[in-house]
N, C-alpha and C positions, 0 to 999 in steps of 0.2 A: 634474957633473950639471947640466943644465939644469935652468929654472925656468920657470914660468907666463911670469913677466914678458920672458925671455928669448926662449922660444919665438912671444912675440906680436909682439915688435919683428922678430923673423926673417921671420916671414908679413908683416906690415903693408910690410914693404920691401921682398919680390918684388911683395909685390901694393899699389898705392898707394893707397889711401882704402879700403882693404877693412876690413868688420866681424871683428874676431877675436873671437872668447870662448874660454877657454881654460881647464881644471880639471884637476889631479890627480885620476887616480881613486882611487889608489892610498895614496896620501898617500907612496909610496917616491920619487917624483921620479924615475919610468921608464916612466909608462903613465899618460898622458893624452888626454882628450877633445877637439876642438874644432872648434867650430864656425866657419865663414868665410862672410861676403858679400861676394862681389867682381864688381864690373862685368866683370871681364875673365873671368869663369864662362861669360858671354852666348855663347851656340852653340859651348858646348864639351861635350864628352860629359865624364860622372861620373869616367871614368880621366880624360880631359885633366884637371877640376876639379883632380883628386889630385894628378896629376904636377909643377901648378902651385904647391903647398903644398907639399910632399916636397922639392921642389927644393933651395930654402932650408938643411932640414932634414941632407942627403946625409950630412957629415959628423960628425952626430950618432947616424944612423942605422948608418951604417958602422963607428961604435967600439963601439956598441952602450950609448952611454950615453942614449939616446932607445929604450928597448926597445917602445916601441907606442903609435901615436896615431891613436885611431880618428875617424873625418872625415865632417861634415857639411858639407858645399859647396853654395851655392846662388847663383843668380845675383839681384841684386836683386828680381829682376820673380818669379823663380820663392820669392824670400824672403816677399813682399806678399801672394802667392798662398796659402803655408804658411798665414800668419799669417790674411789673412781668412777661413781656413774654423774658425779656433779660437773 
């Protein structure tokens, strides 16, 4: 089964200086949340964001020991934006 810690080093490595944050929803280690900031988001559409985070993931996804990881993608500039309207 994958782990938090697992899952962040897989993302941080496709993507390099990307913010990960990453939580069990579940607490079963099969359905987790996460968030990413990554430069390389910059003029990608929401599936590109995803496809670039999933990637990593393929073979986790495929034995079905990663059963759902639902994804918040932002690119920096659009992360700055989130945050100044809070």
């Amino acid at each position: 089964m994958p782990d938090v810690a697992d899952l962040k080093r897989r993302i941080e490595g496709a993507l390099p200086g990307a913010e990960v944050e990453i939580r069990d929803t579940t607490g079963t280690a099969d359905h987790f949340e996460a968030r990413v900031v990554a430069a390389a988001f910059a003029g990608k559409s929401l599936i590109e964001q995803h496809q670039l985070v999933y990637g990593p993931l393929q073979d986790l996804l495929k034995t079905g020991e990663l059963h759902a990881l639902a994804l918040k993608t932002y690119s920096p500039e659009q992360w700055a934006k989130l945050l100044a309207r809070k």
